[in-house]
C-alpha positions in Angstrom: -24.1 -6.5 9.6 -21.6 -4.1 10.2 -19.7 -3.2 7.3 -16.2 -1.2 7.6 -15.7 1.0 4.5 -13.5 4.1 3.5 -13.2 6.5 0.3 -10.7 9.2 -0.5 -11.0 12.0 -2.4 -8.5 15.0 -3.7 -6.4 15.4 -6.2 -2.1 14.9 -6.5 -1.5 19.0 -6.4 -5.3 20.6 -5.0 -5.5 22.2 -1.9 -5.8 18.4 -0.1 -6.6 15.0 -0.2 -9.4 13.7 2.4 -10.7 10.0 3.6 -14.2 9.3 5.2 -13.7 5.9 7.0 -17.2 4.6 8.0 -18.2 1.8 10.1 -15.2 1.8 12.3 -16.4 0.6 15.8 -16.3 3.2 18.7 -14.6 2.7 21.8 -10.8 2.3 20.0 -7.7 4.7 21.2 -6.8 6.8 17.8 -3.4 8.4 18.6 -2.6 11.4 15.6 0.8 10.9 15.9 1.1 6.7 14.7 -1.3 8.3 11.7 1.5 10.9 11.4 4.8 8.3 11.9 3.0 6.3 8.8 2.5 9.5 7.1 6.5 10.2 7.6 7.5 6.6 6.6 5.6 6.7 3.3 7.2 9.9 2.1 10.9 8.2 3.2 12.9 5.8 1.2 15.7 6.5 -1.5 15.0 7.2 -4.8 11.9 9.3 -4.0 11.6 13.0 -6.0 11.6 16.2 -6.1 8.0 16.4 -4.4 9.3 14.7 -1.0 11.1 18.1 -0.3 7.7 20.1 -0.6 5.2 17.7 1.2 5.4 17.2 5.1 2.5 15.1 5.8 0.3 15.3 8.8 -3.4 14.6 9.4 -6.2 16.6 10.7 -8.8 13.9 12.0 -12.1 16.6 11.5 -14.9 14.1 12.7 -15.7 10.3 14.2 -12.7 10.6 17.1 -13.6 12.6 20.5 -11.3 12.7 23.1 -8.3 10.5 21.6 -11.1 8.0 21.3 -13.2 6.7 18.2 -17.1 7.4 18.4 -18.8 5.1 16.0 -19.3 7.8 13.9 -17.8 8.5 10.1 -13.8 9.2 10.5 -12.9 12.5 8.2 -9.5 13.0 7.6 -7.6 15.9 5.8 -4.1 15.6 4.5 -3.0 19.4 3.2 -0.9 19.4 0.0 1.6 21.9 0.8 2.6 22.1 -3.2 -0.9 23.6 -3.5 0.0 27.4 -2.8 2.7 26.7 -6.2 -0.6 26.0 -8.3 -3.3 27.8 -6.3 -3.7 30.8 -9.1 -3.7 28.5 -12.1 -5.7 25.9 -11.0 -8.7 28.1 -9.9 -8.3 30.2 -13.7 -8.0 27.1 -15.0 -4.7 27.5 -16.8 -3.5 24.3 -15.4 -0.8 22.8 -18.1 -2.4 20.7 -20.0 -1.0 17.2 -20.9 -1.9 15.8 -25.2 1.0 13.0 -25.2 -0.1 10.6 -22.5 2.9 8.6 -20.9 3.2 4.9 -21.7 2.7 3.0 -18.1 0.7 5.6 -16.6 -3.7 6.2 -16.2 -3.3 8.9 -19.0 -4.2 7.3 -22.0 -6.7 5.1 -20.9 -8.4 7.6 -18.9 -8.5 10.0 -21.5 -10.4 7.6 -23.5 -12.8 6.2 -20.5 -13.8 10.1 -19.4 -13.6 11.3 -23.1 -11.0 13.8 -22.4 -8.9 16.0 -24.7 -6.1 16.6 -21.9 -4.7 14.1 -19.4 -4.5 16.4 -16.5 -7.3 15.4 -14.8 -6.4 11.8 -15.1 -3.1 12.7 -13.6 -4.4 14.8 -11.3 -6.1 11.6 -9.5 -4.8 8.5 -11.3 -1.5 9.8 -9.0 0.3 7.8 -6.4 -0.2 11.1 -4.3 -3.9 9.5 -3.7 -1.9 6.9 -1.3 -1.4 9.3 1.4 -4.7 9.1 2.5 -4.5 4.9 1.9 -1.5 5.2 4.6 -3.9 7.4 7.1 -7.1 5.1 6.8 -4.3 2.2 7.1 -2.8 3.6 10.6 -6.3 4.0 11.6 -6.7 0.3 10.9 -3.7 -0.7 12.6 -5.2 0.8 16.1 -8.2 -1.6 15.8 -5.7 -5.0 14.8 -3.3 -3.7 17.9 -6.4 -4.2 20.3 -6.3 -7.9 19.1 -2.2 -8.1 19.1 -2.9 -8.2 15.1 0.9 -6.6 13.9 1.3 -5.9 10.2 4.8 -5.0 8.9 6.6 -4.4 5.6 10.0 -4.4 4.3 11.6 -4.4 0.6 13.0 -7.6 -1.2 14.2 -6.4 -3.6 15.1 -3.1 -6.4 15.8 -3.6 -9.9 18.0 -6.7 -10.4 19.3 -6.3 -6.8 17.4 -9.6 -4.4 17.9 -9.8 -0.8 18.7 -12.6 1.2 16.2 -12.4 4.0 17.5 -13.3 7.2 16.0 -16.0 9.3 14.4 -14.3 12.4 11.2 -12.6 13.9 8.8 -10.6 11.8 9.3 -7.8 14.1 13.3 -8.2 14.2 12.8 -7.9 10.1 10.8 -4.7 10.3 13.2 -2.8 12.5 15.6 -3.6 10.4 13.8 -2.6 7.8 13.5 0.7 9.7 17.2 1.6 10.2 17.6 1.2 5.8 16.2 4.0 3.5 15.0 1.3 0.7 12.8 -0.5 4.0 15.6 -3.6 3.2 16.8 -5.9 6.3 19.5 -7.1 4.1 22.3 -4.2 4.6 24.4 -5.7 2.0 21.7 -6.1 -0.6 20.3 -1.9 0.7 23.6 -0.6 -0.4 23.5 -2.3 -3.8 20.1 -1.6 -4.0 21.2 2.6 -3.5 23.8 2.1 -6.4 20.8 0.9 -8.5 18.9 3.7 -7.6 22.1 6.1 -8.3 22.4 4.1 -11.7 18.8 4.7 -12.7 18.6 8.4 -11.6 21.9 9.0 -13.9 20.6 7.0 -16.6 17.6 8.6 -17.0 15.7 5.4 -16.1 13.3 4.1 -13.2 13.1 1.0 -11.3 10.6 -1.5 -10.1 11.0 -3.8 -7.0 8.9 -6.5 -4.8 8.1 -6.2 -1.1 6.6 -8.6 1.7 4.1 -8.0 3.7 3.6 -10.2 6.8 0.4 -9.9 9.7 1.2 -12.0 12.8 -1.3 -12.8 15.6 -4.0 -12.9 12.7 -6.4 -15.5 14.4 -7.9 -18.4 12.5 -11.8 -17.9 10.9 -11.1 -14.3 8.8 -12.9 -14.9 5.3 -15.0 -17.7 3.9 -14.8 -20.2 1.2 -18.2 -20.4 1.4 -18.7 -17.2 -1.6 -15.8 -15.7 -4.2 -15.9 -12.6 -3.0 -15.0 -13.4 0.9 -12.1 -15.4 0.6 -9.5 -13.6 2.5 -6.3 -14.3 0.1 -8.9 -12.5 -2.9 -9.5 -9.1 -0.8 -5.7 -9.6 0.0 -4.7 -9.4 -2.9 -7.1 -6.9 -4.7 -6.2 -4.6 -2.3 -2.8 -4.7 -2.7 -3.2 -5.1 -6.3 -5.0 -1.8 -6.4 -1.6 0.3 -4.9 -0.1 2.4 -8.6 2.3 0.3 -10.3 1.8 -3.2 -8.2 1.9 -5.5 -11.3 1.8 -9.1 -8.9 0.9 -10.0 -5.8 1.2 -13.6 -4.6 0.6 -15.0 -1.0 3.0 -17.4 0.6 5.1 -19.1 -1.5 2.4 -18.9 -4.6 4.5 -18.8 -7.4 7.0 -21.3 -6.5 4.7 -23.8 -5.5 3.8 -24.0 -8.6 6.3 -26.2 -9.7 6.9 -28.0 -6.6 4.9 -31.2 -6.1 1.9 -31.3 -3.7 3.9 -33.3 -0.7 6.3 -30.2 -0.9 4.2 -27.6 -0.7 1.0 -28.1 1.7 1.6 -27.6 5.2 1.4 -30.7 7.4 -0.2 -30.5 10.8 1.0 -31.9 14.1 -0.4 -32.1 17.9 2.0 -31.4 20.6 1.9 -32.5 23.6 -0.3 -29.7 25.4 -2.7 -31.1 22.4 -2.7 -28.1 20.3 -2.4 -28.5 16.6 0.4 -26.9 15.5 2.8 -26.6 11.7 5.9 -26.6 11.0 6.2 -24.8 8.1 3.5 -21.8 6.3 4.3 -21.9 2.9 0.5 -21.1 2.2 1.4 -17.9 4.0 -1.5 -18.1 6.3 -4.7 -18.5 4.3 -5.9 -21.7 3.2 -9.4 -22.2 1.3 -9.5 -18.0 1.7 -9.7 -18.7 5.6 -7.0 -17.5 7.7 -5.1 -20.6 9.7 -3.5 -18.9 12.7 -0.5 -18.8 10.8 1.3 -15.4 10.3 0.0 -13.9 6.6 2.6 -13.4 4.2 2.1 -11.5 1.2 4.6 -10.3 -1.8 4.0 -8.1 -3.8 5.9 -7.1 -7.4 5.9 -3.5 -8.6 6.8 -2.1 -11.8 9.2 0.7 -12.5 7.8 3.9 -11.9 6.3 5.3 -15.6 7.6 9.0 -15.7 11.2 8.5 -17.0 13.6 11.4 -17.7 14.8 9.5 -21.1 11.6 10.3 -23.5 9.3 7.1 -24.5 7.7 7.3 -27.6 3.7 8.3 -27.8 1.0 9.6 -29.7 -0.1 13.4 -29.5 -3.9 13.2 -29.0 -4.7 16.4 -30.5 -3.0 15.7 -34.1 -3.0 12.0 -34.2 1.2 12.2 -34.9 3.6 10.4 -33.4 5.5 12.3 -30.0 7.9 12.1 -27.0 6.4 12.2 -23.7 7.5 15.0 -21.7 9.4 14.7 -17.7 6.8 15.2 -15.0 8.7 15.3 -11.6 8.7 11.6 -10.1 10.7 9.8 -8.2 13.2 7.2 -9.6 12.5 4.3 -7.6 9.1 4.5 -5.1 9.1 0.5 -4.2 10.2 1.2 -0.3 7.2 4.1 -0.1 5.2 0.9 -1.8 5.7 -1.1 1.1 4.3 1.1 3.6 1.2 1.7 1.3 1.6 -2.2 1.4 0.7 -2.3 4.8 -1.7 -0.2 4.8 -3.8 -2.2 2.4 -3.3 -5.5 4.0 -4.0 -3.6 7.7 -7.2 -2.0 6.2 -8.4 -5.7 5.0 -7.7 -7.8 7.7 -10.2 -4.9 9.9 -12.9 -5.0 7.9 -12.4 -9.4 7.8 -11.9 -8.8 11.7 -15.1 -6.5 12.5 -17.2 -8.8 10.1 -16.1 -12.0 12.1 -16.8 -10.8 15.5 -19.4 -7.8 14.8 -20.4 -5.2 16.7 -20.6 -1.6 17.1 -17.6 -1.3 19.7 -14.2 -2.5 20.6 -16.0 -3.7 23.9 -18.8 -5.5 22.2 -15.9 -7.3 19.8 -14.0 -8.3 22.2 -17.0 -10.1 24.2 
């Protein structure tokens, strides 16, 4: 069976981070520049840092695509840190500054521990949400393969810090553009510019804030995923893979949570046959996956992340090397990172629903899927 897979390596300030995506089926159009426009929307949104101003992502695709088409061969990709000339001569004498206090919220304690480490660089140095600009790459590569099915994933933010939206009532697609024309990805305009004040508040506080965003796939077709084993239900790889995004603290599909309290007659989806005789609902609060099989249903998928851990105000810590007590030190972050989030959103969901896709209908080409 054909399985669709992808790694990255690199680190958050080395010369560049790089994905391998194997398994990808030959025979699909792979257009650089919808790589690139994911690459740009990633690195957007308000109440990103200092490192925005340095990095001006692009990708070099370096094997697996001939000819603007994909071969059937591994997919390399190369995504140049442009911040790595700043720490070129340190980093090769190894004079890299080392980190002792690790940050509450962040990979460093743990990871000191796990790799039994005296310094949390190297934890930093890949535990970073940096990593994600190769996630957003393999995801736009993903994206190419679901567009030959009419498969559209899109993202927006719902909301920043204490600041909700109220979500209009119209088209996916209508939802995303608007999310397009807001730099915090939020249809809402009212709830966006509250949302910036946050931001502003945060940033002059010292602070960092958290947010949720909603991912939605239409023209996913019924039959993605299985019930029949744990590990192939469709809302479960969902979920893990959006889970596995820095900072994503909760992830829910459909209406999850709130069904919760709701009784069952409120909650399940009814069905209905219209009068060409196709079955048809009226509602998707299970957001489009029921028993970890997709319905037909657009997917919906929110996702809850927590305030971003490097804060200007020091949080209290331990220094590793004495065993006393210490204040974490600033490393440049951004204040707020949940509208960069939801493009690293799609990404994930995109890169699941291809591998669900090419394991459902097989083969080693777009033609031989599509047969």
């Amino acid at each position: 069976m054909t399985k669709l897979r992808f790694l990255t390596a690199g680190e958050s300030h080395g010369p560049a981070l790089t994905a391998i995506v194997e398994g990808f089926p030959a025979g699909v159009a792979i257009g650089t520049e919808l790589i690139n426009r994911d690459l740009r929307r990633r690195q957007g949104g308000y109440g990103r840092g200092g490192r925005m101003d340095i990095e001006q992502d692009t990708v070099a695709i370096e094997g697996g695509v001939l000819a603007a088409y994909s071969t059937g061969s591994p997919i390399a990709l190369r995504i140049e840190n442009r911040d790595w000339p700043n720490w070129r001569d340190r980093w090769v004498a190894g004079d890299l500054p080392r980190i002792t206090v690790p940050r509450p919220g962040h990979a460093d304690y743990a990871g000191m521990v796990k790799y039994g480490l005296n310094d949390a660089r190297p934890v930093l140095e890949r535990a970073s949400a940096r990593e994600t600009a190769a996630r957003v790459a393999v995801g736009a590569i993903a994206k190419q393969l679901l567009a030959a099915f009419k498969v559209e994933v899109i993202g927006y933010v719902r909301q920043i810090g204490d600041v909700e939206a109220a979500i209009p009532d119209i088209t996916p697609k209508e939802l995303w553009q608007r999310a397009e024309d807001s730099d915090v990805r939020c249809p809402d305009t009212d709830a966006a510019s509250r949302m910036r004040e946050a931001i502003d508040a945060a940033r002059q506080s010292g602070d960092s804030l958290g947010g949720t965003f909603v991912i939605v796939a239409a023209g996913v077709p019924a039959g993605l995923g299985s019930y029949a084993q744990w590990d192939r239900r469709l809302d479960g790889r969902l979920s893990a893979a959006v889970m596995s995004i820095p900072a994503i603290k909760g992830v829910e599909i459909g209406e999850g949570f709130a069904s919760a309290g709701l009784p069952g007659t409120k909650v399940h989806d009814e069905l209905f046959t219209g009068d060409d005789g196709r079955v048809y609902r009226e509602t998707n609060r299970a957001g489009g996956i029921e028993g970890g099989v997709s319905n037909g249903k657009p997917i919906v998928l929110h996702a809850a992340m927590k305030p971003i851990p490097t804060t200007l105000t020091p949080l209290s810590s331990v220094n590793m090397e004495t065993a006393k007590p210490a204040s974490t030190e600033y490393q440049r972050s951004d204040v707020c990172a949940a509208p960069a989030a939801s493009v690293v959103g799609e990404a994930m969901v995109a890169w699941t629903l291809a591998e669900a896709l090419v394991e459902k209908y097989g083969g080693d080409s777009l033609a031989e899927m599509k047969r």
